[in-house]
N, C-alpha and C positions, 0 to 999 in steps of 0.2 A: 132405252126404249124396250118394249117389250106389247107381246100381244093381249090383248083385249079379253077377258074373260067370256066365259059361257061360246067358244068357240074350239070345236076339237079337230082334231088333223085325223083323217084313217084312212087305209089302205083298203081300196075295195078294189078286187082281182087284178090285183098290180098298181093301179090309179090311186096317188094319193090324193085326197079329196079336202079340203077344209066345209066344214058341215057349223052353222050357227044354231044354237043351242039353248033355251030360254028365253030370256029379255031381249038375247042380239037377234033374236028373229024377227022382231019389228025393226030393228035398225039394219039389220042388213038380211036381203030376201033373195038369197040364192046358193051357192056355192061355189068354191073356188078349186079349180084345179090346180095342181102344181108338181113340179117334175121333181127327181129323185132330191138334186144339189135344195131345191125351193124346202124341201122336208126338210132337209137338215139343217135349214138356216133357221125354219118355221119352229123345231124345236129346240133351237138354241134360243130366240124371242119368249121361249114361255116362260122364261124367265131375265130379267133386265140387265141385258148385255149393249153393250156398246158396239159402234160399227166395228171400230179398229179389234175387237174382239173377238169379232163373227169374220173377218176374215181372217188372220190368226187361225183359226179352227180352220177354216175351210184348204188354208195351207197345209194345215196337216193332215186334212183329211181324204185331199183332192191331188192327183199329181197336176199342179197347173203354178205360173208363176204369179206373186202378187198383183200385176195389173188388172189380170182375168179375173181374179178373186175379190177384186174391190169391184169390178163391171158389174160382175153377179152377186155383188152385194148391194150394187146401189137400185141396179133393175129389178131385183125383188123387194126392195125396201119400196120403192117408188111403186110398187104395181100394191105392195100394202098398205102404203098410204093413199093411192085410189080409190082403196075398199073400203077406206077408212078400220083397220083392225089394229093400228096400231095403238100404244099410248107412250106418251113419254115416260120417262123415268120417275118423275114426281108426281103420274098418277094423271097428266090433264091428257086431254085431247089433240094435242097440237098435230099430231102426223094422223 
């Protein structure tokens, strides 16, 4: 899975922000906040990674044990597929 193109992440006075950018502005008309762990999962999707992948990372990045790290990998996966920003790995729609 990975995120949706014409969509950028940036840091505005601390706040990271997800901002839609082109074409994704008719399909999605707002923005998304997300905290520090949300960034760094956000730019692990910008490119097509796997769950068990993105927590992996988040173990090495995070002092917390696996459970935690799959929680906050499913609760931000799930709040990105709300938004619909995801895409699957072969490019459709599905999340």
């Amino acid at each position: 899975m990975r995120i949706k193109e014409d969509l950028m992440l940036r840091n505005i006075v601390g706040a990271w922000i997800v901002v839609p950018m082109g074409e994704r502005l008719l399909e999605y008309n707002g923005m998304l906040k997300v905290n520090e762990s949300g960034a760094f999962i956000w730019r692990l999707l910008q490119t097509d990674n796997s769950k068990e992948k993105i927590v992996e990372a988040m173990l090495e990045e995070y002092e917390i044990d696996e459970e935690t790290a799959t929680h906050e990998v499913d609760a931000f996966i799930k709040t990105l597929t709300d938004a619909y920003v995801l895409e699957g790995s072969n490019g459709s729609k599905a999340y």
